[in-house]
C-alpha positions in Angstrom: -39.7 -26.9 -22.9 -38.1 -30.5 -22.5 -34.9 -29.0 -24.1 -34.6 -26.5 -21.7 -35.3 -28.0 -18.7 -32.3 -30.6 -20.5 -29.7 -27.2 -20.8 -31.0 -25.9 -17.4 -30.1 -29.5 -15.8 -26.3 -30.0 -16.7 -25.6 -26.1 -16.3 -27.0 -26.8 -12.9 -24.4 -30.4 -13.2 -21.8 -28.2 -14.2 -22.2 -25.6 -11.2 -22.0 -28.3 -8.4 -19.1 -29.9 -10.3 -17.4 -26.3 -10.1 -18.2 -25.6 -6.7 -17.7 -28.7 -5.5 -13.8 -28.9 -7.1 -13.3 -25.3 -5.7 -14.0 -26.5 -2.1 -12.9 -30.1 -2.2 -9.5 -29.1 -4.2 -8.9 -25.6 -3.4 -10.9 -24.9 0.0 -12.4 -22.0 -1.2 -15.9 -21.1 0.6 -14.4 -21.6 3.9 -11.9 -18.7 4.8 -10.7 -17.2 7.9 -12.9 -14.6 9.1 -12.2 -11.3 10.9 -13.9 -9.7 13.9 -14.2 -6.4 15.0 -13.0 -4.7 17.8 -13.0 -1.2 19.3 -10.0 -1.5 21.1 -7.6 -3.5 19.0 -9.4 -2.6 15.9 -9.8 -6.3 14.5 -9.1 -9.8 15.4 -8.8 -13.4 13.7 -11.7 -15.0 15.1 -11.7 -17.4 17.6 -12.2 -21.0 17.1 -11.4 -21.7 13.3 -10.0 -24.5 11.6 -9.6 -23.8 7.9 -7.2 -25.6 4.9 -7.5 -23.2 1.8 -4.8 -24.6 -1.0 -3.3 -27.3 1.4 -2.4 -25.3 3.9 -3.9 -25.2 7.5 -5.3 -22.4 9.3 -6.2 -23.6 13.3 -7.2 -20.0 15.6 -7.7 -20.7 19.0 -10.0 -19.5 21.9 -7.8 -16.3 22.1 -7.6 -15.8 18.5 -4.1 -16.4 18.3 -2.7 -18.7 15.3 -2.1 -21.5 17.7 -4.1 -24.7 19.0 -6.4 -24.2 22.0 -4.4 -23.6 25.2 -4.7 -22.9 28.7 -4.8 -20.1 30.6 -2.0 -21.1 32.8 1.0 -23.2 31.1 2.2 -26.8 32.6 4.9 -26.3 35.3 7.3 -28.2 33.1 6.7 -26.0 30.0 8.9 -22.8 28.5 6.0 -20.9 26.6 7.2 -18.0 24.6 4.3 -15.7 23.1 4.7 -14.0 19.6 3.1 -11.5 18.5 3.0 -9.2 15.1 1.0 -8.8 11.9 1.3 -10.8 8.7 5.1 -12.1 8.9 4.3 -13.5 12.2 0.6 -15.2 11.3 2.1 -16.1 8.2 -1.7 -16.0 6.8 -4.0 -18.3 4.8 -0.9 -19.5 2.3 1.4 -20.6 5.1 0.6 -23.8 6.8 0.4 -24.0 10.4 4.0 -26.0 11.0 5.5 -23.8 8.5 5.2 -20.6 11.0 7.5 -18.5 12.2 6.6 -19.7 15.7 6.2 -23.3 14.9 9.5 -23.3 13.5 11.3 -21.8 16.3 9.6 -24.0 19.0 11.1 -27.3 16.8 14.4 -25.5 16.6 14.5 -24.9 20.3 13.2 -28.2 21.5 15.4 -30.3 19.2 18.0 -27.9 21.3 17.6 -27.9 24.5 15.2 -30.9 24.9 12.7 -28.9 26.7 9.0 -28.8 26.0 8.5 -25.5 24.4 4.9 -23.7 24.5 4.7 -21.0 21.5 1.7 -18.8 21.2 1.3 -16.5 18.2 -0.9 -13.6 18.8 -1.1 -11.7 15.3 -3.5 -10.5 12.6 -2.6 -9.3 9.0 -1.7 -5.3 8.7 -1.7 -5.1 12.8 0.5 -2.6 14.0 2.4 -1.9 17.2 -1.1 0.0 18.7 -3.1 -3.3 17.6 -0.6 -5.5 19.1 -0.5 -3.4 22.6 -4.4 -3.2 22.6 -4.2 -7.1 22.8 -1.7 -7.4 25.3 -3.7 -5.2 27.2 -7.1 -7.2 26.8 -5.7 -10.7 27.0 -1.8 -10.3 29.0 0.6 -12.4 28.5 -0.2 -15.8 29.6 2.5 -16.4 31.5 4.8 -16.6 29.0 8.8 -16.6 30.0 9.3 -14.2 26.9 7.3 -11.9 24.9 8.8 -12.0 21.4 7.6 -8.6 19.1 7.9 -9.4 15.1 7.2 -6.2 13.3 8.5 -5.0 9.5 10.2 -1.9 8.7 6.5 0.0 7.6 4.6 -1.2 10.7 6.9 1.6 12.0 5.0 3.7 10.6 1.4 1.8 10.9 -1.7 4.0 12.3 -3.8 3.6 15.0 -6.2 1.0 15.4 -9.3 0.6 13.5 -12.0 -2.0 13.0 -13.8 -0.2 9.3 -12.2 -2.8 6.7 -14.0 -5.7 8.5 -16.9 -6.5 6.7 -16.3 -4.0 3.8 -13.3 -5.3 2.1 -13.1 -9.0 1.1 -9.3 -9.0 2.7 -11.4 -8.4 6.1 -14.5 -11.0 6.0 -16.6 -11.1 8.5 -18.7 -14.0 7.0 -18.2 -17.5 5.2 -19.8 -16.5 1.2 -22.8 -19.2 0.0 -20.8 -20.5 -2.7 -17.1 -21.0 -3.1 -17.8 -19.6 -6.8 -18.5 -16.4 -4.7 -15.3 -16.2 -3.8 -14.1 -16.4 -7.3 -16.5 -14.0 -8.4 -15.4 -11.5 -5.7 -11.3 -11.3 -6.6 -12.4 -10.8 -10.2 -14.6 -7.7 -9.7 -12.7 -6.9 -6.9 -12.5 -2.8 -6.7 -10.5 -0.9 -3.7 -14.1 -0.1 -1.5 -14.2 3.6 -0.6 -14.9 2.8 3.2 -15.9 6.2 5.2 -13.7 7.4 7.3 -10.8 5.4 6.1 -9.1 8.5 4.7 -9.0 10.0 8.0 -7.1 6.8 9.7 -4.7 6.1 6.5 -3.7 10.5 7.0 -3.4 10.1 10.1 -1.0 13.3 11.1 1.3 13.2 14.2 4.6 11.6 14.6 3.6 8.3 13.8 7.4 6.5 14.4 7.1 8.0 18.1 3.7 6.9 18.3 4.5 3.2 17.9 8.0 3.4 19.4 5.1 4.5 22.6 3.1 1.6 22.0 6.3 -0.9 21.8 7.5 0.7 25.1 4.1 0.0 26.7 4.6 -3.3 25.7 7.9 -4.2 27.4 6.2 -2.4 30.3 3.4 -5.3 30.4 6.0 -7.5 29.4 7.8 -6.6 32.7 5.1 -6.5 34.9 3.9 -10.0 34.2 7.5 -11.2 34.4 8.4 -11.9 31.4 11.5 -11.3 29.0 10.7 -9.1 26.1 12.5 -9.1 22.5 12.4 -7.9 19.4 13.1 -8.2 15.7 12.6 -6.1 12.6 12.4 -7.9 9.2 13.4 -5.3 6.1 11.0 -4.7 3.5 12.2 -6.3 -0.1 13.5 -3.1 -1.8 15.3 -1.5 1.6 17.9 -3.8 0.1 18.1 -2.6 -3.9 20.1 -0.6 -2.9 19.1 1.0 0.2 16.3 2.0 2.9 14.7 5.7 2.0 16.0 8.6 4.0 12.4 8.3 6.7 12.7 4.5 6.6 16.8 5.3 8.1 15.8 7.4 10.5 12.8 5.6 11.8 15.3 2.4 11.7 17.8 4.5 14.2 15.2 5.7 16.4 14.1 2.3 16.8 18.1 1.5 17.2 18.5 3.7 19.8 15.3 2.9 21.5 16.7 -1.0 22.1 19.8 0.2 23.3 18.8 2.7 26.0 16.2 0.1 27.2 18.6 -2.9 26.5 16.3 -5.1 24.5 17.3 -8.4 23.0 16.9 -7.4 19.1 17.6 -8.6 15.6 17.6 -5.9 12.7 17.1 -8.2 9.6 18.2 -6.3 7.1 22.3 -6.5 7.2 21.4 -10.6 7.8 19.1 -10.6 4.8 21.6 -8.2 2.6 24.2 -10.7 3.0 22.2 -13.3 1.4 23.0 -14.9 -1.7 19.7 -16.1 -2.4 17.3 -12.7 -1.8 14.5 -13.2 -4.4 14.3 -16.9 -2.4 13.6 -15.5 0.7 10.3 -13.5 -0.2 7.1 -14.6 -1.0 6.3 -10.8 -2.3 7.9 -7.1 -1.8 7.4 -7.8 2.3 6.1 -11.2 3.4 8.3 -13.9 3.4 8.7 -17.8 1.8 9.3 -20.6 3.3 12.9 -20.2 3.1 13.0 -16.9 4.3 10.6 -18.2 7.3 13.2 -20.9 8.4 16.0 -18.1 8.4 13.9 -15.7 10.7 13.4 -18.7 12.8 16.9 -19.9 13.4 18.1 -17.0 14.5 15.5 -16.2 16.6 16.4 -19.6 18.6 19.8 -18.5 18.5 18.5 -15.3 20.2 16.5 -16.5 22.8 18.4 -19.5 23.7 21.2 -17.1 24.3 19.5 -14.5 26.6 17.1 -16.8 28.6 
């Protein structure tokens, strides 16, 4: 009995040395945590402060990926509002100065010496339909410009839903017990067969016109609320090796021609990123970007909006 109450006490050691390395080292059993919605399908919820693997996580009151703000902005502050899905975020592996909108309110401050204010509305996998549900929930603070980041497939993204939360680990709407939960999780991850999923991901209609609807809606509340709207499209990976598909070209042109009649401030990535010596550099994976690619994006949307504002 003595001998096993001796194995059961340094397997029990050995546990709390595990889980405590995977939390203090790694920051695993504190993640960021999804909500659901009906009307935007699923937020970032508010209020969270989390470092996973170094890198810093802060959601504010509005669930944006931004420190608390105010309603109103200081009378001597330019506050641009992004918002988009995963490129924008940047999610748990990019650290909060190393965003897309951190990064262009340094580039634009160090440029103009003004005090820049940059919010970043944005969720991973949101779609244009997500991204108008929130501007119609929360408007647009103010902001002088309301800066749209999509990718070429959120083109052809479907409409709002809230089922992952909860039921697939990318969508959590809880902290696990144990940071060896966490662990345990990814290994034995399988793809959960979430009812009425199928329906949403088949979702039949013209999907491109659907969310070209939902970007138009946007500059619409853009508008009203005074503020400039812009746009950019980043490419996926492979649209350059050699080529976009023959649907992504033609969603691509009606998006094209969609800026043009409206005359909207735009950047297409993908002859900018084409161009680039360095491709493999500027992804972290087929679609989201590195660090690198990040700092790119970011320049030249300073370029962009300190040239039209």
């Amino acid at each position: 009995m003595k001998i096993i109450l001796i194995i059961f006490g340094i397997l029990l050691i050995i546990l709390l040395v595990i889980e405590g390395s995977l939390r203090l080292f790694f920051g695993l059993g504190k993640r960021p945590i999804y909500i659901a919605d009906d009307k935007i399908g699923y937020l970032l919820a508010p209020n969270q402060n989390v470092r996973r693997l170094g890198k810093l996580t802060i959601i504010n009151q509005y669930s944006m990926r931004t420190e608390a703000i105010e309603k109103i902005a200081a009378n001597d502050t330019v506050r641009l509002f992004f918002i988009g899905d995963s490129i924008v975020n940047g999610a748990w592996w990019t650290d909060q100065k190393e965003t897309i909108s951190t990064l262009v309110k340094e580039e634009i401050e160090k440029k103009l010496s003004q005090t820049i204010e940059v919010l970043n509305a944005s969720a991973n996998s949101w779609g244009p339909r997500n991204e108008l549900a929130y501007l119609e929930r929360f408007g647009t603070f103010e902001s002088q410009v309301v800066f749209l980041v999509i990718n070429t497939d959120d083109l052809f993204a479907t409409k709002p839903t809230s089922l992952r939360v909860g039921k697939d680990i990318y969508y959590p709407d809880k902290q696990p017990t144990l940071a060896i939960e966490e662990i345990l999780e990814k290994v034995f991850y399988r793809d959960p067969k979430i009812p009425g999923m199928d329906e949403i991901v088949g979702e039949r209609g013209d999907r491109v016109g659907f969310n070209l609807e939902a970007i138009e809606n946007m500059k619409a509340i853009a508008t009203k609320n005074n503020s400039q709207f812009m746009m950019v499209l980043t490419p996926l990976k492979r649209e350059m090796n050699p080529e976009p598909r023959d649907y992504e070209k033609v969603a691509r042109k009606r998006l094209q021609d969609w800026v043009e009649v409206n005359n909207v401030p735009y950047i297409d990535f993908l002859p900018i990123f084409a161009e680039q010596k360095n491709l493999d550099d500027l992804y972290r994976d087929h679609i989201h970007l590195s660090p690198l690619g990040n700092q790119l994006v970011s320049q030249k949307i300073s370029e962009l909006i300190i040239n039209t504002t």
